[in-house]
N, C-alpha and C positions, 0 to 999 in steps of 0.2 A: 649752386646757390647764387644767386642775385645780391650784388653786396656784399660788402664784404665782414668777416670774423677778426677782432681783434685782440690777438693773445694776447695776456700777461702774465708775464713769469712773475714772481714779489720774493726775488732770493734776501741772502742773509743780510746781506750789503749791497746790494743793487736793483732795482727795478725797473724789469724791460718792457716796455710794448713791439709787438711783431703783428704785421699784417701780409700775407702770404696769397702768390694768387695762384691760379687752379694748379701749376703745376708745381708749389709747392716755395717759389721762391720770392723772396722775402721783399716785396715794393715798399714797404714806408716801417721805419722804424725809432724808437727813442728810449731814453734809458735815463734814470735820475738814483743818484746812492740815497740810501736809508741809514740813517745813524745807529751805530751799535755800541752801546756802553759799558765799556769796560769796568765794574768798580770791585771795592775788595772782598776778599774774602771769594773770589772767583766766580762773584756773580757778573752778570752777562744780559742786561734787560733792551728792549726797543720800546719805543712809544706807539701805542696801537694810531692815532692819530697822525701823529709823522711819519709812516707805511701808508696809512690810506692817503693822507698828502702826496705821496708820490706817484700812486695809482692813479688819484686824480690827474697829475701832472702827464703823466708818460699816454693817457688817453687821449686826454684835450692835444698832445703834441701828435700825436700820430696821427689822430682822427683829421689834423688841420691837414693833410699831406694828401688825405684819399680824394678821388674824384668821386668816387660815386659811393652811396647812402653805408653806415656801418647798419648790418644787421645779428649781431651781437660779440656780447664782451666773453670770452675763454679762457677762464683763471686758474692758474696754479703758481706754485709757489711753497719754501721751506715750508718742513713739517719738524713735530717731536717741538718742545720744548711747553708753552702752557701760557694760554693767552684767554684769561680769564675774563668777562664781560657780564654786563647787566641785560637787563629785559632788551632795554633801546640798543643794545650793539657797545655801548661804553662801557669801555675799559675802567675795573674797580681799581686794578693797579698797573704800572708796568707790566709787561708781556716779558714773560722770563724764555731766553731763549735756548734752544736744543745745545748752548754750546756750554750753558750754566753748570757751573760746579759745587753751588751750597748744600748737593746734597749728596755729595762726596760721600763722607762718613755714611750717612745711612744705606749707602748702597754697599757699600763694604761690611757694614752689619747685614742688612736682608743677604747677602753673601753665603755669611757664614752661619745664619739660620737658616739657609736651604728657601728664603723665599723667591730669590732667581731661581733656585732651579724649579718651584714648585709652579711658575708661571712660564717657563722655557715649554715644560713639561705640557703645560696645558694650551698654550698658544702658540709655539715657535718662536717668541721673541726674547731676547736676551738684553734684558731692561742696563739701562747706564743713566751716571748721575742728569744727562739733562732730556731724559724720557718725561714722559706727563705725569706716572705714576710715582717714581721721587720726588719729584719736586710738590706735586697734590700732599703727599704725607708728609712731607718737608715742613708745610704751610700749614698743614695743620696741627701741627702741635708748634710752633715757631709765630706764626701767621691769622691765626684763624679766621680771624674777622676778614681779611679777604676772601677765602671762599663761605662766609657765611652772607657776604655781600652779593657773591655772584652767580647769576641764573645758568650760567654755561662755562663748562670748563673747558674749553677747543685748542684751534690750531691759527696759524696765520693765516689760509685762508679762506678757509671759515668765517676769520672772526670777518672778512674785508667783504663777502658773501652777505654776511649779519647787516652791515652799516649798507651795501649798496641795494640788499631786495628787501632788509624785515626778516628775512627767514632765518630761524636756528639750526643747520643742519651740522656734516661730516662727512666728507669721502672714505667709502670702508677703505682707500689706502692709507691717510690720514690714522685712523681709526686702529689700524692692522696691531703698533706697538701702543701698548703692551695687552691689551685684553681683547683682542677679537676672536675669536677661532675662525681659522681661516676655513674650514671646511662649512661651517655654517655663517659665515659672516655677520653672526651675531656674537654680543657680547661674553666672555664666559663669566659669571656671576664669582665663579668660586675664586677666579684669580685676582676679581675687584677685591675679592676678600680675604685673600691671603698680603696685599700690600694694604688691609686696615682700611679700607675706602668707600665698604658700605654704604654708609651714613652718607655718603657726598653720590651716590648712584645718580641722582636724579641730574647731577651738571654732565653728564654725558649725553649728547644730543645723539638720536640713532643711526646709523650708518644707513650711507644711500650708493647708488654708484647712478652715472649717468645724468646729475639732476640738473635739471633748468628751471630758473627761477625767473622775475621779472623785475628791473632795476623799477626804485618807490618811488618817490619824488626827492624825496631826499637824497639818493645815490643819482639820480639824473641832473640834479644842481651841481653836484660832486666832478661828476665826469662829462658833465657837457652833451649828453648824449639826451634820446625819449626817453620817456617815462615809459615802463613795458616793456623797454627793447632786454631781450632775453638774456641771462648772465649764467653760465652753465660753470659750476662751482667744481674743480676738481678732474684728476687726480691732481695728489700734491708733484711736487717737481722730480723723485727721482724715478716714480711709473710716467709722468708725462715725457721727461728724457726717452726712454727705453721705448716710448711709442713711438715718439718723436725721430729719433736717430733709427727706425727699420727694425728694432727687434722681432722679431713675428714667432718663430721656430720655437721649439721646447730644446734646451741647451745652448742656442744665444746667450749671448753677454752684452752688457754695458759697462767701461767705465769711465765715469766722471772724475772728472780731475777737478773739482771747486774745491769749494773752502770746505766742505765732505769729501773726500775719497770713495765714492758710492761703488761698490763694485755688484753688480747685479744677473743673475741669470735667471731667465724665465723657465718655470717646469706647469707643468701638470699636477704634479704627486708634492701634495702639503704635508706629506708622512712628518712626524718629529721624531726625531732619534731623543729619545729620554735621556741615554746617556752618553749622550755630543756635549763639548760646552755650551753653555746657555749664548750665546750673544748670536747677533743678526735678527734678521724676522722672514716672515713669509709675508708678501707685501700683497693682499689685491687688488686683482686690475677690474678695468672697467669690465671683462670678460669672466662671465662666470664661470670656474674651475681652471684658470689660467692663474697664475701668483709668478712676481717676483722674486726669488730667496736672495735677499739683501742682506750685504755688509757692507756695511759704510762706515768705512775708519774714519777718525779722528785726524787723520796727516795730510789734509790736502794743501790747499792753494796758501793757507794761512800759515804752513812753514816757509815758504818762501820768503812772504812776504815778512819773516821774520828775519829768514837770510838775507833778506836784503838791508833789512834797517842796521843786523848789526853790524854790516861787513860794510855799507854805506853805497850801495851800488842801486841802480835802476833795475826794475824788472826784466827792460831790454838788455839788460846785459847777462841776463843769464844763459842763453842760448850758446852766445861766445865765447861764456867763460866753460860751457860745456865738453865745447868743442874744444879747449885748450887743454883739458884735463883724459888721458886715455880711457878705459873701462875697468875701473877698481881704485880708481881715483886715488892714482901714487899709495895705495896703501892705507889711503883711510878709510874707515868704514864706519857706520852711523846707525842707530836707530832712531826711528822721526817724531818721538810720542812727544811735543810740544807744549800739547792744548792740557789746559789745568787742569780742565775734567778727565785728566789721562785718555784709556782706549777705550773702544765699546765693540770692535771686532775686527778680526774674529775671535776675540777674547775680548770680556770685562775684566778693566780695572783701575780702578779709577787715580791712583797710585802711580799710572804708568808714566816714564820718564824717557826723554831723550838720552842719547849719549852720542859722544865721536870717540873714536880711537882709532890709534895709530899713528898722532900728530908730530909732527917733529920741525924742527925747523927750515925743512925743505919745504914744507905744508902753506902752499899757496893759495888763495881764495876759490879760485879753479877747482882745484882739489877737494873743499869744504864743500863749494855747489854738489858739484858732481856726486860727494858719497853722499848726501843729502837726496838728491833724484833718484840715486841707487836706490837709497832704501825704501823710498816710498814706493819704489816700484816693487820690491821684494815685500811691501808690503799687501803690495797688491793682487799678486800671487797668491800670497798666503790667504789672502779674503778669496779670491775665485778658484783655490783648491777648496775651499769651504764650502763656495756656492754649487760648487758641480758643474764649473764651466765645461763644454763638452762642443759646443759648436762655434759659428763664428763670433768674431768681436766686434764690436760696433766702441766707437770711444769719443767724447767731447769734453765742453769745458775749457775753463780757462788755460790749464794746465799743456794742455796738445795744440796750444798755438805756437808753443816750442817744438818744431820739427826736432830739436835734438833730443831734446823729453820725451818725445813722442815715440823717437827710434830704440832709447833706452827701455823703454814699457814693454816696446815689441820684443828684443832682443830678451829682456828678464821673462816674460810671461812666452816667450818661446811659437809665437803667433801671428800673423797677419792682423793689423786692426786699421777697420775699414772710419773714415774720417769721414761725418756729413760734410755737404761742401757747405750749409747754414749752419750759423753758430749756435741758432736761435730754437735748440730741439726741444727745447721745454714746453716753450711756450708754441711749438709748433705740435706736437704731440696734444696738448692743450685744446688746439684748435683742433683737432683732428677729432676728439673724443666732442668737441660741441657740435660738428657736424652730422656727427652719425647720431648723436643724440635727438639732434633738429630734423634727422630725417634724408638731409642732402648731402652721403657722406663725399669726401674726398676719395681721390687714389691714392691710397695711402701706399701705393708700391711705387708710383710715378715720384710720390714726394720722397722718394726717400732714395730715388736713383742717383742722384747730383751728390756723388761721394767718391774718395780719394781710398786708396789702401797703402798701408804704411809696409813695408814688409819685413820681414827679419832678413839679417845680416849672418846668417850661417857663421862667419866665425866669432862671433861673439855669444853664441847660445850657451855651449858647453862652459866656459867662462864662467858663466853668469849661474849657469847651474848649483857650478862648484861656490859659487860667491850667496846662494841664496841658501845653502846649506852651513855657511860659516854664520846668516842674518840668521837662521833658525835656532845655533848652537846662540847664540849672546844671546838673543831672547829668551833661550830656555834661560840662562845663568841668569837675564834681570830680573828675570818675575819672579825670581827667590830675594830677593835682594828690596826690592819696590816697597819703600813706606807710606804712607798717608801723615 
């Protein structure tokens, strides 16, 4: 293709632009954070406006770097959370985001009425408090007049899709949680109607895959770009990863180390076990009869960065303090569930709580990191014995810019994981789906050559075995325990 594509990821708190040339590596790049608002009651909103300010920004900044013509923009970017809009693309309220927890309680009631399990059943997805579908029922009896205000009940981006072409759509990965069926990639009707949501049917815009729209004049003042020039809408960011980072195979994996813990394996077979626990989804791709089966825990980048505030240390210090600390970390051991809205896999519950134990006054900071990193990573096992990892690993994200992080993942998940040598898979996956959209795809096997493999450390497997079996026993004993 002539000209060049330029990605945009539009994550939780940051958004990137990537411009990549034929063989995949990454010439002009920029990046601006998105504000995310913390307030009580463990709501968690963005301003739809202050995301599309950023989009604009990281455009106009990349697009100044190319030599020669952009010939379209390839967007993706967070999914799950409910990013309500009018006819014109404007936001009726705050964008409540996937990390929101006001609807805690109701999901721990649909719980215990069997309505997760009655939409597990019919969809593969295992709904948590900051899914579309809590928070839509949330607002409607709490709320109403917002979604009686709003023509489209969507995603992040979507809604940024909405503002730059006119058009209302969805990527069926978008779309996947909680009501798609993955076999028909249409809606199922009966699971809108067992989370009460009927009545609001028509804010569901219909699932597409592949779509290219045409930036209006209003999204061409925006991002500095023509009028016309093509805007190809989707997948959301953790199928764009998974294309992005080389997934191909049926039993691959991805996992993402962000502020999601996404752990992902692509299959063939969207079968649902009725009775599995409800959580994860069947995610699909741009390919028909190809799915994600995604968990994406709750514990990612955002414990950290927890550790670090209260220990008072730099993120760069974590690597070092990794290294200071052996494998079992003196004896402490941890569970990672942080985030207010507790877990969402591979169990729901919203309830769900941190812990450390084992402290003592020998218990150096080192040691708090370290069983901190253990357990995310036992956490993350536990998500890809769920998914059916069964082939290679592919892993990125913020998280595995720590080689010592990186080697603990391997050593707990017992595995080789292959590292892109670009950081930038999302939004490189992104571009990858608007080319073959457009007609001129890429090599998507050349772009995906330029990667590292981390490898496991043979004596630290067994270890770690024995250690993910002690994370399983305290899990079992919290989740009896866990209030709301």
């Amino acid at each position: 293709m002539n000209g060049h594509i330029i990605g945009v990821d539009i994550g939780t708190s940051l958004t990137k632009a990537v411009v990549f040339d034929s063989a995949g590596v990454s010439i002009a790049q920029a990046s601006t954070r998105s504000e995310v608002r913390h307030l009580s009651g463990g709501r968690v909103e963005q301003d739809l406006d202050q995301v599309i300010g950023t989009v604009a920004t990281v455009v106009r900044e990349v697009a100044a770097q190319l030599d020669g013509p952009v010939t379209a923009l390839a967007l993706t970017g967070q999914g799950d959370g409910l990013w309500l809009r009018d006819a014109d693309g404007r936001a009726v309220r705050p964008a409540i985001s996937w990390l929101d927890g006001r609807a805690n309680a109701l999901l721990a009631k649909w719980q215990a009425d069997g309505v997760t399990r009655e939409v597990f059943r019919r969809t593969g997805s295992g709904m948590f408090p900051g899914c579309a579908a809590a928070i839509m029922s949330y607002l409607d009896t709490q709320e109403p007049e917002s979604l009686d205000r709003a023509v489209v009940a969507g995603y992040c981006v979507d809604a940024v899709v909405q503002r730059l072409t006119g058009e209302i759509t969805v990527d069926v990965s978008d779309a996947s949680l909680p009501f798609l069926d993955p076999a028909t990639r249409r809606y199922d009707e009966e699971a809108i109607a067992a989370c009460g949501l009927s009545h609001r049917r028509a804010l569901f815009a219909e699932p597409a895959a592949k779509a290219v729209f045409r930036l209006n004049a209003e999204g061409a003042a925006l991002v500095g770009l023509p009028e016309g020039l093509p805007v190809s809408s989707g997948p959301f960011d953790l199928v764009a990863s998974a294309i992005g980072a080389g997934v191909r195979e049926p039993g691959d994996g991805i996992l993402i180390a962000g502020t999601t813990l996404a752990c992902q394996v692509l299959t063939r077979d969207a079968t649902i076990d009725p009775a599995g626990e409800p959580a994860g989804m069947f995610l699909s791709t741009p390919a028909e009869g190809e799915y994600l089966h995604a968990m994406p825990a709750m514990v990612g980048t955002a414990s950290i960065d927890w550790a670090c505030e209260l220990l008072g240390i730099e993120v760069e210090e974590i690597g070092p303090l990794l290294g200071a600390s052996v494998p079992g970390a003196g004896g402490v051991r941890a569970l990672p569930f942080l985030s207010s809205s507790g877990e969402r896999a591979p169990f729901v519950d919203a309830a769900a709580r941190a812990q450390f134990a084992g402290l003592s006054l020998e218990t150096g900071r080192a040691d708090v990191v370290r069983a901190l990193c253990e357990s995310i990573a036992y956490a993350a096992r536990h998500c890809f014995e769920a998914a059916g990892l069964s082939g290679r690993l592919y892993a990125c994200g913020g998280g595995v810019r720590s080689a010592e992080w990186t080697q603990i993942f391997a050593d707990v998940l017992g595995r080789p994981i292959v590292i892109p040598g670009d950081p930038g898979v999302g939004a490189r996956g992104a571009v990858l789906v608007a080319a073959e959209s457009l007609g001129s795809p890429f090599d998507a096997e050349l772009w995906a050559s330029d990667s590292r493999t981390v490898e496991v450390q043979p004596e630290n497997v067994e270890f770690y075995h024995r250690g993910y079996a002690d994370y399983q026993a305290s899990l079992a004993a919290a989740r009896g325990l866990w209030r709301l």
